[in-house]
C-alpha positions as CSV (number, residue, x, y, z in Angstrom):
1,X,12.7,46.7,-40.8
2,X,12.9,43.8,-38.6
3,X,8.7,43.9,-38.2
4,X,8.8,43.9,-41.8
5,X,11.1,41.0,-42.6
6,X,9.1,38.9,-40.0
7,X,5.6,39.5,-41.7
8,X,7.6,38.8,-45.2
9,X,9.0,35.5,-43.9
10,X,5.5,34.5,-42.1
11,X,6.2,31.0,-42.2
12,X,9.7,30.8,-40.9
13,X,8.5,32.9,-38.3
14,X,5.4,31.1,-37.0
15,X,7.7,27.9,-36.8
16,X,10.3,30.2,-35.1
17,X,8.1,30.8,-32.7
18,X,6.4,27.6,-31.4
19,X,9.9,26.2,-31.4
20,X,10.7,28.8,-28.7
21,X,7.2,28.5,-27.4
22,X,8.4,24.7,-26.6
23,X,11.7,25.1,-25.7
24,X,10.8,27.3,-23.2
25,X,8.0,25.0,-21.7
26,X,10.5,22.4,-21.7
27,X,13.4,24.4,-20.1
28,X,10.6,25.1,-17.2
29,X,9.4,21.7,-16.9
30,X,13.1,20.6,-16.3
31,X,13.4,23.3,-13.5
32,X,10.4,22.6,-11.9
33,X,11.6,18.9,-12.0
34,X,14.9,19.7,-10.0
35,X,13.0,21.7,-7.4
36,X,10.9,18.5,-7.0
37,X,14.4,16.6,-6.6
38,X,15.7,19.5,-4.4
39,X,13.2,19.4,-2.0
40,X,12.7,16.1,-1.7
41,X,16.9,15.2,-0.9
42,X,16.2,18.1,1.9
43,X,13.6,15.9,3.6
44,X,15.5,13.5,3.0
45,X,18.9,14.6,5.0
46,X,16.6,15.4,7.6
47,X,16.3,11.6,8.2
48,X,20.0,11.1,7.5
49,X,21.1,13.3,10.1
50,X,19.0,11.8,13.3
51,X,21.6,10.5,15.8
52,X,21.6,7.2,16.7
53,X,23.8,5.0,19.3
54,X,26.7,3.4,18.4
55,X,25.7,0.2,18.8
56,X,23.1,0.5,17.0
57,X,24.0,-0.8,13.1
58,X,22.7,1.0,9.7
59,X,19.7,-0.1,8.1
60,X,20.1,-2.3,4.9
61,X,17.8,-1.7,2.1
62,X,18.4,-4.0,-0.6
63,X,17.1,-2.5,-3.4
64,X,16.5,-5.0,-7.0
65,X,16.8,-2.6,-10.0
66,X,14.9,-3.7,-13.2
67,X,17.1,-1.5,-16.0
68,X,14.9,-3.0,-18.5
69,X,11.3,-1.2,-17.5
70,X,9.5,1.9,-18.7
71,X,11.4,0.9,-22.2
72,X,14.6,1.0,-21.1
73,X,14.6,3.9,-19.1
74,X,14.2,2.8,-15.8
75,X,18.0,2.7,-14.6
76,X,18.1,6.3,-15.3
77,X,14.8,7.3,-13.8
78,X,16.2,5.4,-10.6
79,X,19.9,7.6,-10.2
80,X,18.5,11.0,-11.0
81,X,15.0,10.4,-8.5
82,X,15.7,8.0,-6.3
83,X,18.9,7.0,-5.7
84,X,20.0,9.9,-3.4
85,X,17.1,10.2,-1.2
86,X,17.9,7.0,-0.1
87,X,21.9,7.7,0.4
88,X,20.8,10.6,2.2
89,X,18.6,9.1,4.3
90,X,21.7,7.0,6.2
91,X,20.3,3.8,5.1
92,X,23.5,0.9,4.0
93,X,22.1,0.7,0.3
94,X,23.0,-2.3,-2.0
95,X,21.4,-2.2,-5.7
96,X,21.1,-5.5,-7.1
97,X,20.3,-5.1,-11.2
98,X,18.8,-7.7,-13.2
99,X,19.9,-8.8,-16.4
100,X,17.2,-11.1,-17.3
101,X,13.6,-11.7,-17.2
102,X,13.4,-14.0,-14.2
103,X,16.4,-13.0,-12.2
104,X,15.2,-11.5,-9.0
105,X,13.7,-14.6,-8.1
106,X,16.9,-16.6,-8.7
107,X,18.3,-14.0,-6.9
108,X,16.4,-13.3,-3.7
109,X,17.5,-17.0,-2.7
110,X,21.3,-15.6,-1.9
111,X,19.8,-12.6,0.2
112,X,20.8,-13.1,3.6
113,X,20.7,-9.3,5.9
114,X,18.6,-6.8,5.0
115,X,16.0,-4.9,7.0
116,X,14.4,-3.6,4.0
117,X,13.6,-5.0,-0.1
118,X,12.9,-2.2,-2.4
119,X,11.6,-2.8,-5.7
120,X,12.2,-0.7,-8.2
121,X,10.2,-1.3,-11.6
122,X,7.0,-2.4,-12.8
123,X,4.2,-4.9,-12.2
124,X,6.6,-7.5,-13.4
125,X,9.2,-6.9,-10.9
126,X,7.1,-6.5,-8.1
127,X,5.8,-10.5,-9.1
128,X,9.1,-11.7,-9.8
129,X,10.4,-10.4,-6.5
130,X,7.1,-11.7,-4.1
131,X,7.6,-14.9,-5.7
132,X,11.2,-15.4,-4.7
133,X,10.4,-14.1,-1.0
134,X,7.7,-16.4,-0.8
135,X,9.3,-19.3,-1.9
136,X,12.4,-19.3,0.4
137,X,12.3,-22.3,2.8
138,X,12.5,-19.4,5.5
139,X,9.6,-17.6,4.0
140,X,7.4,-17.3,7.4
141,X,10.3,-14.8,9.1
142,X,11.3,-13.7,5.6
143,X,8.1,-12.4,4.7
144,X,7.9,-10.1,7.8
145,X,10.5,-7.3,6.2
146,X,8.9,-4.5,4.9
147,X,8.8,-4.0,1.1
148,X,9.3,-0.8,-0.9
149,X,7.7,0.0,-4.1
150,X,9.3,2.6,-6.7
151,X,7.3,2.7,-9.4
152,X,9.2,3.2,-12.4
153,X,7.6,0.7,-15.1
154,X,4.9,0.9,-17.8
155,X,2.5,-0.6,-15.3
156,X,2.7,0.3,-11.7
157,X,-1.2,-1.4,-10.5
158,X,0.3,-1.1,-6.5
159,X,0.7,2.9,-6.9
160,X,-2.9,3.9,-7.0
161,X,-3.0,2.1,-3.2
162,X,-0.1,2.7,-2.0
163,X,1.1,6.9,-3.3
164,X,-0.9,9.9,-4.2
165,X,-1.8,10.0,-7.5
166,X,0.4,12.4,-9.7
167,X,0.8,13.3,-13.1
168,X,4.7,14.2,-12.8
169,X,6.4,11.1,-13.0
170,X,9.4,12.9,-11.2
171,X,7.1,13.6,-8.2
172,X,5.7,10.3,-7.8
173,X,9.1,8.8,-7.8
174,X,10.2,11.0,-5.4
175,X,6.5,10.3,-3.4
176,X,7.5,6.8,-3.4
177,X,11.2,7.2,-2.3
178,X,9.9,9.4,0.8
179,X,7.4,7.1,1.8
180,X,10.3,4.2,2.5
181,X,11.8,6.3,4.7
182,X,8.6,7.7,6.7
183,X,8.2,3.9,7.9
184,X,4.1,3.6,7.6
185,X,3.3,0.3,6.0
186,X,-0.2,-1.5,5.4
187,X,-0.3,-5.3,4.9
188,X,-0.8,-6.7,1.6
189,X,-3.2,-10.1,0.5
190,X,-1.2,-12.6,-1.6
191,X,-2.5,-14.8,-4.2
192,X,-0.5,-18.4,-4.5
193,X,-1.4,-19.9,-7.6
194,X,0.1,-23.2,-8.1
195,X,-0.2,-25.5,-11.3
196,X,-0.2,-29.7,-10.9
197,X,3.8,-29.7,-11.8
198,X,5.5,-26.1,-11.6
199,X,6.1,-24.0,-8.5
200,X,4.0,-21.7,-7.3
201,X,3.9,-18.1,-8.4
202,X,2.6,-14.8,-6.4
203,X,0.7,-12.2,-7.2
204,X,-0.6,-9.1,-5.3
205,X,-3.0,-7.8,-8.1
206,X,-4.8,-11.0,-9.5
207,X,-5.1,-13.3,-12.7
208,X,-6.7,-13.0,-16.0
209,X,-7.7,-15.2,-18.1
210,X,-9.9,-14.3,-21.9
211,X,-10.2,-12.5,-24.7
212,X,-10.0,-8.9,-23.1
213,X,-6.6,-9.8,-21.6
214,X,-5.1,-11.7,-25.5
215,X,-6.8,-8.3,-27.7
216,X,-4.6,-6.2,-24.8
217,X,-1.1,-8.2,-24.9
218,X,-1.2,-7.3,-28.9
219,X,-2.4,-3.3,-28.3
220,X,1.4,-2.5,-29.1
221,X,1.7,-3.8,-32.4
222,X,-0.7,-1.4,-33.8
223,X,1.3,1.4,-32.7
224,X,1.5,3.4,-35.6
225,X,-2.6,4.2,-35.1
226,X,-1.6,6.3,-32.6
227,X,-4.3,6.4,-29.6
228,X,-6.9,4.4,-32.3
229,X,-4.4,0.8,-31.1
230,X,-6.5,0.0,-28.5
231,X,-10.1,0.0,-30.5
232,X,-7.8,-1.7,-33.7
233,X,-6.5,-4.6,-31.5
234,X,-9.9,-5.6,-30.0
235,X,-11.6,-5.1,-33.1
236,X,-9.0,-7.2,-35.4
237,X,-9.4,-9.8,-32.3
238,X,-13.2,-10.6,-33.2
239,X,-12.3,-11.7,-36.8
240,X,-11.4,-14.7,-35.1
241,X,-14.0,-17.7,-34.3
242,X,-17.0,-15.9,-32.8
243,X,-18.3,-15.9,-29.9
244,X,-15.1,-15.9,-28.0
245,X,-16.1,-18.6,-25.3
246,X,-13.7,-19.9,-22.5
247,X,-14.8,-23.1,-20.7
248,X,-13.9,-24.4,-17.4
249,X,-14.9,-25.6,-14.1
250,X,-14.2,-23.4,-10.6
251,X,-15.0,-25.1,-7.3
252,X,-14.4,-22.4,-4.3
253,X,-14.3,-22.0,-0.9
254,X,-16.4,-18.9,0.7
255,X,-14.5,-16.3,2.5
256,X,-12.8,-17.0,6.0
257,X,-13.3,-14.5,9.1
258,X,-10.2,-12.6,9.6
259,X,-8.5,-13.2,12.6
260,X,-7.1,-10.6,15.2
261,X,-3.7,-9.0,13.9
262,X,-0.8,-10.0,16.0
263,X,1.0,-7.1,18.1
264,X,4.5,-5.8,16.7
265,X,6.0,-5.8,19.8
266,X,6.5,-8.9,21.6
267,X,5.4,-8.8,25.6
268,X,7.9,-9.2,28.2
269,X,9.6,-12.1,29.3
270,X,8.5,-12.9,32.6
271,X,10.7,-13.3,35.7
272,X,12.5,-16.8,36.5
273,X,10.5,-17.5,39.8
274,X,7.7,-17.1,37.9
275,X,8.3,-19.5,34.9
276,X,9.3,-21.7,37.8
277,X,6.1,-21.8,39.5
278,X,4.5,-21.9,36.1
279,X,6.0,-24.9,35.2
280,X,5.9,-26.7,38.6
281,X,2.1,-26.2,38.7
282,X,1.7,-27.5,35.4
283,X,3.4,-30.3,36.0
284,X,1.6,-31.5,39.5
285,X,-1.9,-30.7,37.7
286,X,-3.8,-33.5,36.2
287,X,-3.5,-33.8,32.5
288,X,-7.0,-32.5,31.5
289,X,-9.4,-34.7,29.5
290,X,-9.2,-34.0,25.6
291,X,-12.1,-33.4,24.1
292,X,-12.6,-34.4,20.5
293,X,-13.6,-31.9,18.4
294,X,-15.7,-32.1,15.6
295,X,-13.7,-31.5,11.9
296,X,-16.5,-29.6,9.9
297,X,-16.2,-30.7,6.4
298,X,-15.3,-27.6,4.3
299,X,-18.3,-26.3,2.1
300,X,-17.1,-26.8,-1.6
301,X,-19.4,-25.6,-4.5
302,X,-18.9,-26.3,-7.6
303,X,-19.4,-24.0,-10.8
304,X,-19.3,-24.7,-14.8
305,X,-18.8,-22.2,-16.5
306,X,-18.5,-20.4,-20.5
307,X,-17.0,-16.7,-20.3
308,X,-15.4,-14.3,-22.4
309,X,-13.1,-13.6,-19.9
310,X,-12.1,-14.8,-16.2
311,X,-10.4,-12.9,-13.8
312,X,-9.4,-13.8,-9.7
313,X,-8.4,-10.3,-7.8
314,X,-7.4,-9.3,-4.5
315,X,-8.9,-6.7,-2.6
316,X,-5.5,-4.5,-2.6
317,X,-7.0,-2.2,-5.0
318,X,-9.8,-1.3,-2.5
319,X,-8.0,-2.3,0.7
320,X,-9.9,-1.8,3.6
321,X,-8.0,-2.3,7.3
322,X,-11.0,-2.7,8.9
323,X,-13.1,-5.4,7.1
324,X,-13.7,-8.9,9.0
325,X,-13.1,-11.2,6.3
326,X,-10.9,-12.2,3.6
327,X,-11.7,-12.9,0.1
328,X,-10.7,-12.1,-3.4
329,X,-13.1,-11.6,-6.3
330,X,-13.7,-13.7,-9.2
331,X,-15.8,-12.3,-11.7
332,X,-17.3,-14.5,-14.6
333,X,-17.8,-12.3,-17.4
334,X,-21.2,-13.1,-19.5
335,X,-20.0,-14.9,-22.9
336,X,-23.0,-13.0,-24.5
337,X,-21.5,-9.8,-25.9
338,X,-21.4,-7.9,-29.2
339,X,-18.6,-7.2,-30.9
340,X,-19.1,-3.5,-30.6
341,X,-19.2,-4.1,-26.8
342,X,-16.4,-6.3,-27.0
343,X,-14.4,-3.4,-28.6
344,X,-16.2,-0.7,-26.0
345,X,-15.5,-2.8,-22.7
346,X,-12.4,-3.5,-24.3
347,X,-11.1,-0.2,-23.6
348,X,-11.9,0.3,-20.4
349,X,-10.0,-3.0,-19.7
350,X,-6.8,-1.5,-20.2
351,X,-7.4,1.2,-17.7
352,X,-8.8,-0.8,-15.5
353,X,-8.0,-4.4,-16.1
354,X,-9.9,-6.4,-13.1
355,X,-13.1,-4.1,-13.3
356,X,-16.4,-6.5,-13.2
357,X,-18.8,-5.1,-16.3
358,X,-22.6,-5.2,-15.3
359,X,-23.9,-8.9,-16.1
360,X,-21.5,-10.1,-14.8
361,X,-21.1,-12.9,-11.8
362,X,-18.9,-11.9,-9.2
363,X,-18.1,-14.7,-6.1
364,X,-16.0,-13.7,-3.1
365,X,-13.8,-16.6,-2.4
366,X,-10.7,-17.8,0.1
367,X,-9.7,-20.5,-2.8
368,X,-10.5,-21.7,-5.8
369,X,-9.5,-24.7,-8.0
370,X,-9.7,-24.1,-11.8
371,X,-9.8,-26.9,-14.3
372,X,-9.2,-26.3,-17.9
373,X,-10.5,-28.9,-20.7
374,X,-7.4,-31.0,-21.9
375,X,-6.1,-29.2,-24.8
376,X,-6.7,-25.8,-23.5
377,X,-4.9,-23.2,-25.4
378,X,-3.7,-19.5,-24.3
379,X,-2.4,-18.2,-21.7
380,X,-2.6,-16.6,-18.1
381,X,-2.2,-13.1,-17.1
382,X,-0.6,-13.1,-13.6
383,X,0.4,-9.7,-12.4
384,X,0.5,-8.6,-16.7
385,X,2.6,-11.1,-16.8
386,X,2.2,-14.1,-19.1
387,X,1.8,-17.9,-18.0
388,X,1.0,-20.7,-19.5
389,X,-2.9,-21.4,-19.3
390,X,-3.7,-25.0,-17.4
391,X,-5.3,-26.3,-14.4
392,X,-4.5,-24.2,-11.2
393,X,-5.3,-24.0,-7.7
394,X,-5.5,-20.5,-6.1
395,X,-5.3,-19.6,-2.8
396,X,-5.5,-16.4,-0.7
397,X,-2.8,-15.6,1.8
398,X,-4.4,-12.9,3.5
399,X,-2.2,-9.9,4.9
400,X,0.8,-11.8,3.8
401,X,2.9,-9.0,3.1
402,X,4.0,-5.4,4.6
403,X,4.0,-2.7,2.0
404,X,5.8,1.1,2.6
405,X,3.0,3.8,1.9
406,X,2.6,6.9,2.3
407,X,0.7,8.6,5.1
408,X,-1.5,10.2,3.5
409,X,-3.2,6.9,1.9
410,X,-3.4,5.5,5.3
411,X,-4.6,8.4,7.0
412,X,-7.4,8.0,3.9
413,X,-8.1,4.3,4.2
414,X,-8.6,4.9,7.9
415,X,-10.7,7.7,7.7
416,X,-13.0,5.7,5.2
417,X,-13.3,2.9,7.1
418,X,-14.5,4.6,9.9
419,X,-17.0,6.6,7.8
């Protein structure tokens, strides 16, 4: 009877059943998720129940919580992933929310204590936060702490250096979290970019400036073509005055040898007596002769130039600990293109947004001035976030910041530098 009812009522049945079929996956996915937490607060206590002397003071991890990221969903993603790993971990934890867009940097002026920043958010975050480290008056010992990155926005660019990739966003929270508390870091190039009026802003991905990046600010309004928005916003975009052409004029520097990285650990102060003689001798000694030495002009060149789209990256995407010299990359995009390449390329700019397309001129620069025609219109993308377009001036601080990672990228980076 019940075989027969079911093959009567077919349709309430085959619903019936993918709605179990779903429920079920979804019951599993939730369990598998709280194994992932599970194991990952066990490694954690392991950290949290090392000894240490009782002299010695907790850690402080000041940690600046953007509620507003991944849609509103980021406050929640934050308590049930990553919050207790890093109670557990014995580290003095103060979460610092942010209200506003523009906050953290207002904010990271009244931080006085902490032996670690974590950032927990999205690309937006991350900028907002650099910027107000970087422009504290004590920014030289400021920028020394180590920074932690818990990716829980839309756009998380550092992740793909800095963690495994993952498809479970539980996991690579929880990657992240872990990572902090391992204590392997890998220094970080900084991009100031500084206007004629306003302060300078930071950035450790790059800037973008051209049609690719105004089609890809508007992608969400066409939301309701489902995974056709992408193709639809770039397409729409070339109804406007065609072709798209953005003039300007870049003068650079070439890149700049990297100097020796400093040692961690400090050496040992000498004895007294020997300071003592130090001094003495210099002292008796005859001041020695100063040589002048020859300024060498720095080499300038100068470029005009009509693109579809600019863009000035750091090398963090491909970091290499090894390499001798420091640059970014600027790539001039060719301002010959189709509109069906413009809608193709289009969508390979919002995977990857700082990828040079063939034809195009790439220069590897230390800093670059850009001037923009009076009456320039648009704006700058500066970590995917928006700016104002005019004249800047952008300049590479190499290695300016220490980043948490995990071992596993390191151990990778490493292992391809040497190969």
């Amino acid at each position: 009877k019940v075989l027969t009812t079911l093959r009567n009522h077919w349709k309430k049945t085959t619903f019936g059943v993918c709605l179990l079929s779903w429920g079920g996956n979804w019951l599993y996915g939730k369990h598998c998720d709280n194994l992932l937490r599970r194991a990952a607060c066990q490694e954690a206590q392991t950290f949290g129940n090392q000894l240490i002397p009782s002299s010695m003071p907790l850690k402080k991890a000041t940690v600046f919580l953007n509620p507003a990221a991944c849609k509103g969903k980021a406050r929640n993603l934050f308590e049930k992933n990553a919050a207790p790993i890093l109670h557990l971990s014995g580290l003095d934890v103060t979460v610092v929310k942010t209200d506003y867009e523009g906050q953290a940097k207002k904010l990271l002026e009244l931080v006085e204590n902490t032996d670690l920043i974590i950032i927990a958010g999205g690309d937006g975050t991350v900028q907002e936060v650099i910027t107000g480290l970087l422009r504290r008056a004590d920014e030289a010992a400021f920028s020394k702490i180590p920074i932690g990155f818990i990716p829980l926005g839309k756009t998380c660019t550092l992740s793909h250096t800095l963690y495994p990739e993952s498809t479970n966003q539980v996991q690579h929270i929880t990657n992240a979290t872990l990572a902090i508390l391992k204590g392997e870091t890998v220094p970080l190039d900084v991009l100031q970019i500084k206007g004629e009026k306003e302060q300078p802003v930071f950035a450790v991905t790059g800037l973008r400036w051209g049609s690719y990046r105004d089609a890809g600010v508007k992608v969400s309004k066409y939301w309701y073509l489902g995974p056709l928005k992408t193709k639809a916003a770039h397409f729409f975009s070339t109804f406007k005055e065609w072709p798209q052409k953005h003039q300007a004029a870049l003068t650079y520097l070439g890149p700049t040898e990297r100097p020796p990285e400093e040692p961690e650990e400090r050496p040992s102060r000498p004895p007294l007596y020997v300071r003592l003689y130090r001094r003495l001798r210099l002292y008796w000694s005859s001041p020695p002769k100063e040589i002048p030495q020859e300024v060498t002009p720095e080499d300038w060149e100068e470029l005009k130039l009509s693109t579809v789209e600019l863009s000035i990256a750091t090398r963090n995407r491909q970091l290499d600990l090894t390499r001798t010299e420091d640059f970014m990359d600027i790539c001039i995009e060719a301002d010959a293109v189709s509109k069906g390449q413009f809608v193709n390329r289009g969508s390979q700019k919002m995977r990857d947004p700082h990828t040079c397309p063939e034809g195009s001129q790439c220069i590897q620069a230390s800093r670059c001035l850009l001037q923009l025609p009076e009456g320039t219109e648009g704006s700058f993308g500066i970590d995917n976030e928006e700016y104002e377009a005019m004249p800047v001036e952008v300049k590479l601080l190499p290695r300016k910041l220490r980043f948490f990672c995990d071992p596993r990228m390191r151990e990778q980076m490493l292992h391809a530098a040497v190969q």
